[in-house]
Each structure stands twice: as C-alpha cells, then as structure tokens.
TORVO-523730 format. One line per field, with one value per residue (C-alpha): x, y, z; residue in three letters. Coordinates in nm, 3 decimals, padded with zeros to 5 digits. Each point is the difference from the previous one (the first is absolute). Layout:
px	c(X; ...)
py	c(Y; ...)
pz	c(Z; ...)
type	c(ala; ...)
// end
This chain:
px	c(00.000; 00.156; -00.020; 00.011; -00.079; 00.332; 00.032; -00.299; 00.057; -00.032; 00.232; 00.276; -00.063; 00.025; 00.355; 00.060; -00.048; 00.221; 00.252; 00.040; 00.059; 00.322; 00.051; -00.228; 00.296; 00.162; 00.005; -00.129; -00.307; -00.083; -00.004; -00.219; -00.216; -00.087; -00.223; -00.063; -00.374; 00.116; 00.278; -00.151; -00.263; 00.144; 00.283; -00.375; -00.099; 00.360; -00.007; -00.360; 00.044; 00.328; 00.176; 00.259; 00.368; 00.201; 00.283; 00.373; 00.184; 00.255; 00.321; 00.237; 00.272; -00.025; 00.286; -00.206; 00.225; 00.090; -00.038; -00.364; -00.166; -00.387; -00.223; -00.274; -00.304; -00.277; -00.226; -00.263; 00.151; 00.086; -00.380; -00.080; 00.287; -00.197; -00.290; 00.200; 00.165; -00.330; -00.199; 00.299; 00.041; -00.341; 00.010; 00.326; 00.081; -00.183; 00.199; 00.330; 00.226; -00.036; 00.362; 00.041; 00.042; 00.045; -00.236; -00.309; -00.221; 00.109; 00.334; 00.336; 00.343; -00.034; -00.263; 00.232; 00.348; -00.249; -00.158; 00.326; 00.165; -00.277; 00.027; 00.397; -00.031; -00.270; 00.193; 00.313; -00.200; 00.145; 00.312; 00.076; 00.036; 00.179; -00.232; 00.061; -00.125; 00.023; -00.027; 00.003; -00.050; -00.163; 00.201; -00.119; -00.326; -00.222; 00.217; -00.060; -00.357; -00.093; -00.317; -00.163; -00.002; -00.122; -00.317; -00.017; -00.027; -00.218; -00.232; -00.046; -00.225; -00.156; -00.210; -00.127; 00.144; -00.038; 00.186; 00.267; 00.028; 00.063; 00.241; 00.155; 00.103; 00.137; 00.233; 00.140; 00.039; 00.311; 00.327; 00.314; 00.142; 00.371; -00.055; -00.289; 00.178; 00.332; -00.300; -00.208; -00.331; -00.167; 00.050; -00.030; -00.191; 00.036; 00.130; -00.244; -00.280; -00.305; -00.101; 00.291; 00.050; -00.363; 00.161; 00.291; -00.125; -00.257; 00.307; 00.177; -00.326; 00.086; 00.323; -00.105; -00.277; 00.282; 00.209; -00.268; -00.184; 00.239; 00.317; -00.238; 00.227; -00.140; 00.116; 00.055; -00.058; 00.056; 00.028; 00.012; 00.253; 00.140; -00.071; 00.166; -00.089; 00.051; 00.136; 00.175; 00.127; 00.320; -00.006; -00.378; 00.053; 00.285; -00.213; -00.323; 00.227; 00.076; -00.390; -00.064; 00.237; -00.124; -00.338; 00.045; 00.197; -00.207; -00.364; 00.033; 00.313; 00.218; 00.299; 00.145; 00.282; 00.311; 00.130; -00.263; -00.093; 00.081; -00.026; 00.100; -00.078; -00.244; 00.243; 00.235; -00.279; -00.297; 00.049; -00.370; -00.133; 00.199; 00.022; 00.256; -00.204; 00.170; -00.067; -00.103; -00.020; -00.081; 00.264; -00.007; 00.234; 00.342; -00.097; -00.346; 00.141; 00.225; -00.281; -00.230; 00.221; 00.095; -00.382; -00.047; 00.280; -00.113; -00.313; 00.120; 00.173; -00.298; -00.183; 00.260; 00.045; -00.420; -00.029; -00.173; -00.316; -00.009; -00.232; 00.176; 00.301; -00.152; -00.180; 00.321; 00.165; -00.316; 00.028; 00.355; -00.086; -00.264; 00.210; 00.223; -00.295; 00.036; 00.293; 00.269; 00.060; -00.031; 00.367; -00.037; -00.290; 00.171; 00.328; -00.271; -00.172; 00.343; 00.180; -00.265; -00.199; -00.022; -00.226; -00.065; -00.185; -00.276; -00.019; -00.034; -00.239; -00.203; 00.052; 00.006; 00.225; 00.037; -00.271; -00.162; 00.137)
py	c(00.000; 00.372; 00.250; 00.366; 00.212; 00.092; 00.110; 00.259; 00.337; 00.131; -00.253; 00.187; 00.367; -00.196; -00.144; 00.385; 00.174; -00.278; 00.051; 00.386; 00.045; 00.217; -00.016; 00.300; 00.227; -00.314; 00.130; -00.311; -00.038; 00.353; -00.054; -00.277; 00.129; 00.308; -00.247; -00.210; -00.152; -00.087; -00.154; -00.192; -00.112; -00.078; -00.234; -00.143; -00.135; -00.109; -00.184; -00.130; -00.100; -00.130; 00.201; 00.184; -00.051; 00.090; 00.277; -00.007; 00.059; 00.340; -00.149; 00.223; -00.077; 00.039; -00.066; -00.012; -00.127; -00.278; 00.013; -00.055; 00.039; 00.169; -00.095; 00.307; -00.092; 00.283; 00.116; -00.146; -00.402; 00.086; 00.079; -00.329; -00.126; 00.161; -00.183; -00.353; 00.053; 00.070; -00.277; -00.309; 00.158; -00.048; -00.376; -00.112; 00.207; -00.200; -00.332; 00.189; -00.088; 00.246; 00.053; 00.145; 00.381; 00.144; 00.199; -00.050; 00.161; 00.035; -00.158; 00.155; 00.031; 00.103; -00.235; -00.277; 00.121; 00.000; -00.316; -00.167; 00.133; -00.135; -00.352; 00.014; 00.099; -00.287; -00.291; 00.156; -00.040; 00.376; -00.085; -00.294; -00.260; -00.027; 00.134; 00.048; 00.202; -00.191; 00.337; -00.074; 00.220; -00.082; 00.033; 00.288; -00.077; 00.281; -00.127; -00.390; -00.018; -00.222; 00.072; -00.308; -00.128; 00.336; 00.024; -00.429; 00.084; 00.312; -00.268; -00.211; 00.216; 00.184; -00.102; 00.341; -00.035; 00.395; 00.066; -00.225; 00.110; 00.346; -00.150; -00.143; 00.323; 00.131; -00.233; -00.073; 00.420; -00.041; -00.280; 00.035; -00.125; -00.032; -00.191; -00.186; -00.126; -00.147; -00.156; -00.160; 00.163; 00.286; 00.187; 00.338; 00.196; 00.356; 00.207; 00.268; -00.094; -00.057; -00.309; -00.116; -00.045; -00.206; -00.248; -00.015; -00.066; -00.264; -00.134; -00.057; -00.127; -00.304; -00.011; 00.110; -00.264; -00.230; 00.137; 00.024; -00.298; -00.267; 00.109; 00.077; 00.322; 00.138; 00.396; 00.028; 00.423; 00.124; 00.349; -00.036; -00.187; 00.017; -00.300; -00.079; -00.337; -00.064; -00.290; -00.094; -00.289; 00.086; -00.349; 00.000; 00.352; -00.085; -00.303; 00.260; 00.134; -00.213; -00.143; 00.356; 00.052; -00.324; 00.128; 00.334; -00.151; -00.285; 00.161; 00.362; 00.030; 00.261; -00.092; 00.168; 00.273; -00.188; 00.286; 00.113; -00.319; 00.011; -00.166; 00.236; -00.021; 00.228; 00.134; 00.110; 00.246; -00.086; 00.194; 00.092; 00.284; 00.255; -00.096; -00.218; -00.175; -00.135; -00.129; 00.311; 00.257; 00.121; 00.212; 00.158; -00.173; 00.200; 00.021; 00.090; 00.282; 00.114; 00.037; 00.168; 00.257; -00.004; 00.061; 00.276; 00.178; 00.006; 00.113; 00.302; 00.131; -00.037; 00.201; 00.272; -00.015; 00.037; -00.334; -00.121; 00.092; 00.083; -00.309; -00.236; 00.100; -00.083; -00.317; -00.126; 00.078; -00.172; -00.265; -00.068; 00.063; -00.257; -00.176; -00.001; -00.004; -00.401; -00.028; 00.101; 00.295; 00.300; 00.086; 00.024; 00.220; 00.242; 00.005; 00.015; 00.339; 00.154; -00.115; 00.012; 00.299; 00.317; -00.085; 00.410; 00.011; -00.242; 00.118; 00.374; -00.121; -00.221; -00.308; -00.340; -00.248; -00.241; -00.236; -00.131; -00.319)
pz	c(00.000; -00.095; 00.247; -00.226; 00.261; 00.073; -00.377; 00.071; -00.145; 00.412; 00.069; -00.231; 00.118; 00.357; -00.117; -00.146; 00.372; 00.124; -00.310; 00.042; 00.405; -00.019; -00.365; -00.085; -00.099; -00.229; -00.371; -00.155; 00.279; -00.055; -00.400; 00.052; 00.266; -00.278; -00.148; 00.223; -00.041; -00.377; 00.117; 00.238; -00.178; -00.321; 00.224; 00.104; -00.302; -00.113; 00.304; -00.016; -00.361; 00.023; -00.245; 00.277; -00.029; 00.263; -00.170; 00.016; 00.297; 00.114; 00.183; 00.186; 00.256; 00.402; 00.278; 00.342; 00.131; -00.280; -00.374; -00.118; -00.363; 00.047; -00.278; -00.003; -00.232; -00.117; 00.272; -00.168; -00.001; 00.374; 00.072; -00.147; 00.216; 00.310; -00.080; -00.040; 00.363; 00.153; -00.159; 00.132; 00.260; 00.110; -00.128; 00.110; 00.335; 00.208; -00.114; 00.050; 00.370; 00.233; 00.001; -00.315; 00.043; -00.338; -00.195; 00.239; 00.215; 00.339; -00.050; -00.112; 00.131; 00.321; 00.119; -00.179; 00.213; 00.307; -00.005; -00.138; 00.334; 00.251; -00.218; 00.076; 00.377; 00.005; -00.156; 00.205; 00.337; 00.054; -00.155; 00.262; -00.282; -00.311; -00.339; -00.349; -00.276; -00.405; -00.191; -00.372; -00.330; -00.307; -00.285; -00.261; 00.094; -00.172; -00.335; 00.075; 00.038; -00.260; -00.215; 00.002; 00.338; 00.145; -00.281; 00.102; 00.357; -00.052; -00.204; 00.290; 00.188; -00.274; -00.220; -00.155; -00.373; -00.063; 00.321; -00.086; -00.312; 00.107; 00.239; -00.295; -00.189; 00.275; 00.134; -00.374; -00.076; 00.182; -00.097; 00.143; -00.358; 00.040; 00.342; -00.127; -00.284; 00.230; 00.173; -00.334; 00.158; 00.011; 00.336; 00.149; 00.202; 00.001; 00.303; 00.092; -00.096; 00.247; -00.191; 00.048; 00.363; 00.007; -00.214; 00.179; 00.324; -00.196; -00.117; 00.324; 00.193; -00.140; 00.177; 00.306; -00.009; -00.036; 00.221; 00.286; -00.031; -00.187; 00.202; 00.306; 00.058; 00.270; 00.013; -00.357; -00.127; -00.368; -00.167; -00.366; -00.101; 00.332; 00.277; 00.341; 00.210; 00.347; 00.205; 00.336; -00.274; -00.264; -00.188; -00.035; -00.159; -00.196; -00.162; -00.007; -00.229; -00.281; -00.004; -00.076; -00.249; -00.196; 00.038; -00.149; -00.300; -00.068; 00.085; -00.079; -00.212; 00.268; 00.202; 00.324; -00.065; 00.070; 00.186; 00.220; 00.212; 00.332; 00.366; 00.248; 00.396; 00.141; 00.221; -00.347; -00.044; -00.304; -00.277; -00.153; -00.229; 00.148; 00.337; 00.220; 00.222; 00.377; 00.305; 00.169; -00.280; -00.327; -00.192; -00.344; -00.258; -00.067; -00.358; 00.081; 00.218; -00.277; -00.268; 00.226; 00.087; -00.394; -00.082; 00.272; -00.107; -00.392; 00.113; 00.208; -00.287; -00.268; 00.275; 00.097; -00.369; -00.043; -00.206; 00.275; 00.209; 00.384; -00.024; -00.150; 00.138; 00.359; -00.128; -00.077; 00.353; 00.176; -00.215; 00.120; 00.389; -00.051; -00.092; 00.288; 00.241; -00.090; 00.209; 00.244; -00.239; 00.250; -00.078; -00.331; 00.014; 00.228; -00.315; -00.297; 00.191; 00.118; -00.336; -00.283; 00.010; 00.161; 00.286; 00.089; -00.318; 00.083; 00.365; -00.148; -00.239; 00.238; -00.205; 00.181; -00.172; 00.304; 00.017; 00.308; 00.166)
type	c(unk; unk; unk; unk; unk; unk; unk; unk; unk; unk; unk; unk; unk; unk; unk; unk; unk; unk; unk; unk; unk; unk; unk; unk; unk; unk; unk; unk; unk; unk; unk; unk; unk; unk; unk; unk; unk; unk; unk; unk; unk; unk; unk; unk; unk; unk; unk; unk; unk; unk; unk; unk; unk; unk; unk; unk; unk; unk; unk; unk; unk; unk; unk; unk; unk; unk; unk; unk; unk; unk; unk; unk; unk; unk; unk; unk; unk; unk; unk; unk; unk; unk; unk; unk; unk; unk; unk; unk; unk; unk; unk; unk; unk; unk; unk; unk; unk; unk; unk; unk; unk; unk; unk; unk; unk; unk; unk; unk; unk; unk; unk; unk; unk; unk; unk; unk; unk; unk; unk; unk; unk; unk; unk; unk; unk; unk; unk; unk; unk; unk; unk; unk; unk; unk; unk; unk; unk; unk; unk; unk; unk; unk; unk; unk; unk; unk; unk; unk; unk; unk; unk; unk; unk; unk; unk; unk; unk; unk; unk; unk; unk; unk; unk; unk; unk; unk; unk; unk; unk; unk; unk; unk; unk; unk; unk; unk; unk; unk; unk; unk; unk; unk; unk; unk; unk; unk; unk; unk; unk; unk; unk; unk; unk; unk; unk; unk; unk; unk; unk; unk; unk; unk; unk; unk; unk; unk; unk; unk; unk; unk; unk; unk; unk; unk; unk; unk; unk; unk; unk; unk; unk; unk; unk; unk; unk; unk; unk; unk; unk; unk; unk; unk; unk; unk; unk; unk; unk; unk; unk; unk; unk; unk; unk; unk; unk; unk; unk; unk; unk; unk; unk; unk; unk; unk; unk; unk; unk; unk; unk; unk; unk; unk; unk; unk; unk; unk; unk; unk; unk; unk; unk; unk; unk; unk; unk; unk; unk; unk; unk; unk; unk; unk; unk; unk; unk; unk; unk; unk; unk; unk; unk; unk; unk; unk; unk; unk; unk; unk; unk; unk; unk; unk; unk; unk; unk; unk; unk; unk; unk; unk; unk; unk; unk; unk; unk; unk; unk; unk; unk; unk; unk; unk; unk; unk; unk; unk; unk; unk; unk; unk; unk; unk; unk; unk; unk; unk; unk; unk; unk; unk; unk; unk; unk; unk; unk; unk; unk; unk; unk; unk; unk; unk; unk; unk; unk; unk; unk)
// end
C-alpha cells in the first residue's frame, strides 16, 4: 500500500519552512524563494508524475579540522532532500538503538560524551576495576556506501514503489567514480547533504543490530562513522574486533581504518568527539582547544574588520562556552574572555556572552 501523503503539496512548503531557518540571506534560497509557489509547485508535479531528476552537484573544499569535499546540490533537490529525511525518519527511527547519537532528535555530541562517561564509571565500578574502550573508524565511509545494499535495505521496510523510486534518484545523483571504480561498484554518498546522513545511519543500523544483539555488546555508542564499546574484558574486545571487521566486509562492503582502532584503558583517558573522557573529569581535546581558539580568533577580526555581525559574532563565542560548559573547562573560559575579545565592550554594551550553567 503507498502512503502519498507525505508528497502533499503542504507537505513541501512544510519541508520549505524547515529548509530556509537561517538561510534567508543565502543567494540561491533568496533566488528561489522570488518565485516560490511556482517553484514549489511545479517540483510537485515533477515529483507526483515522476518526471524529477535530481541536478548536478557544486563541490568545494573544507579543512575543519581535516580535509573534506562538500557536495552542495540546488536548493530545490535539497528541499526534496528535506522531505526524504523527514519521511525515514519517521519509518525507521523507531527501529534505530538508542545509542546512536548522530543526526537525531534529542541526541548529539554532548549527550553521547555524557552518557559514554556514566557507561565507563559504571563498567569501572568508579574506576576500582580494570575497563577498556574498542574505538574503531570506518574507513571513507560517506565514499564506501555502496548503492545497492542501502536501496536493498531501504526495500525491506518499504514497500511504497513511488517513494522508493524517488529514493532511487537520489541516492544514484551522486558516484564517487574514481573510488567506485578501484572498488567494481557503484558507491558514494555525498557529504552534506541531509539525505545523506538518514542513509547513513540506515546503513549502520545494521551493524549496530549486529553489534548489540549478535555480539551481545552491552555499552556499545556510535556517532556516524564513529563507535566505541565497553568491557572490563581486553581479549573479548580484541575478538569483538575481527567479527566486526568480517561483518562490515562481507555484509556491508566497509572495513575499519587500519590506523584508527584502538583499546586504551579508561584510566589513559577516552578520546571521543572532542572530548578526553577520565576517571573523574571531562577535558577538551588539545586539538579541539587549538581550533576553537583558531575559530574565535577569525571571527574577531571579520567583526573588528565589519565582515561580521555583533550577532553572529556573539553566537559564535556562546557557541564555544557551551561548549566548554560540557566539562572541567572553567580555565579555559576564563583565557578565551581575557585572551579573545575585548570583554569591556560587551559589558559597556550590555551584551551577555556567558551562558548560564
């Protein structure tokens, strides 16, 4: 049975509201937004009649903090990509581990570090016995996602053939060709797009289903392509290890980064998304320390320059002291307000920076 409400025409300008929060001054949303009802509804009947194709893709270069290629489509394929991420999202979040933290509601990094911290203080009995951390990588994952096992598993719990047909011209609008070609399939998913991070994490629910109820891995947490498990155990880690390696060659056709797997004791300190987790404390990463300072630097000089808004200037600053709020970062506070920026200025304007703990 097809469900087409979620291609309704109020469905798109829905997906549109979404689509523009804090793009409104974007060149390319404004151009569309100029005519926006024919836009919108002429996408409508491309989509109800099947005749939309999704258009070629903008890449550019980004180093934050390593080397990444963004693929930017139009605005008008990343509306329909809006309305893809809301519609499996519905379907599959429910089916998806709890411990999965990226791109989902109520979830992200900082409820990942924290819960990952109580899990280690847990298994460690307060750090009275010995417990390890398996942190692996996934190698070029965005590039390795292959094609046909994500539109096979996508199949498998929907049956609505003009859904998965839209599905369809998405996911194949972007091949990684020179790596696909090494490989003898087509791969690729493309970095920045919204679409693209519900397929990923559709993609990996199948090893975490693995993971947590084949392996039984009992404080197992994943970010992206990122995933740590816990034991009191090394061997039983060390063997968790190569299962999971066969798996993700044989199954999904990925492999671990040879050079970012690691077993490391909790008291070493945990090294996750930013943060070095230990027994009694949460610190900011040195390189994490180093770009943030980087960042709030740049961005003091675009404003004393006036490139950049009092607003965004100060949205940036919070951003970093919220940051910090997520661990024993008082110290660093104290050097990014004395250091950074002129602190006068926002006490002679009457502008609070320093959020609330």
């Amino acid at each position: 049975m097809e469900n087409r409400q979620f291609l309704h025409i109020d469905n798109l300008f829905l997906c549109w509201d979404e689509f523009r929060k804090e793009k409104q001054k974007k060149r390319d949303v404004l151009e569309f937004e100029r005519h926006l009802e024919d836009n919108i509804f002429e996408l409508h009947r491309q989509l109800e009649n099947q005749t939309y194709r999704h258009g070629p893709y903008i890449t550019f270069h980004i180093w934050d903090p390593k080397h990444r290629v963004i693929s930017k489509a139009t605005v008008r394929d990343r509306l329909v990509h809006h309305l893809i991420f809301n519609e499996l999202y519905r379907i599959f979040d429910p089916k998806f581990i709890y411990h999965s933290y990226a791109s989902r509601l109520d979830k992200g990094t900082h409820l990942a570090v924290n819960n990952l911290a109580i899990a280690l203080r847990k298994v460690s009995r307060n750090n009275s016995r010995n417990v390890f951390a398996l942190k692996c990588d996934i190698y070029k994952f965005f590039y390795s996602v292959s094609h046909q096992k994500l539109l096979q598993i996508i199949k498998n719990k929907i049956s609505d053939k003009h859904f998965l047909w839209l599905i369809e011209e998405v996911v194949k609008s972007f091949v990684v060709d020179n790596f696909s070609r090494e490989r003898e399939r087509v791969t690729g998913l493309p970095i920045g797009n919204l679409s693209s991070q519900i397929f990923a994490n559709i993609y990996l629910n199948e090893l975490d289903q693995f993971i947590k109820h084949r392996l039984h891995a009992r404080h197992y947490f994943r970010y992206a392509d990122d995933f740590i498990i816990l034991s009191s155990n090394k061997h039983e880690l060390i063997n968790q290890c190569a299962t999971i390696q066969h798996l993700l060659q044989q199954e999904l056709q990925l492999s671990l980064h040879p050079d970012k797997v690691s077993i490391r004791k909790f008291g070493q300190g945990i090294d996750s998304l930013g943060y070095i987790i230990l027994p009694h404390h949460i610190v900011l990463r040195n390189k994490t320390k180093r770009r943030m300072f980087r960042k709030i630097a740049l961005a003091r000089n675009k404003f004393e320059a006036g490139q950049l808004s009092q607003g965004s200037f100060i949205q940036t600053i919070q951003s970093y002291l919220g940051m910090l709020t997520h661990c024993n970062g008082h110290g660093l506070e104290q050097d990014l307000l004395q250091l950074v920026f002129d602190r006068e200025y926002f006490e002679r304007t009457g502008t609070a920076v320093i959020p609330e703990r």
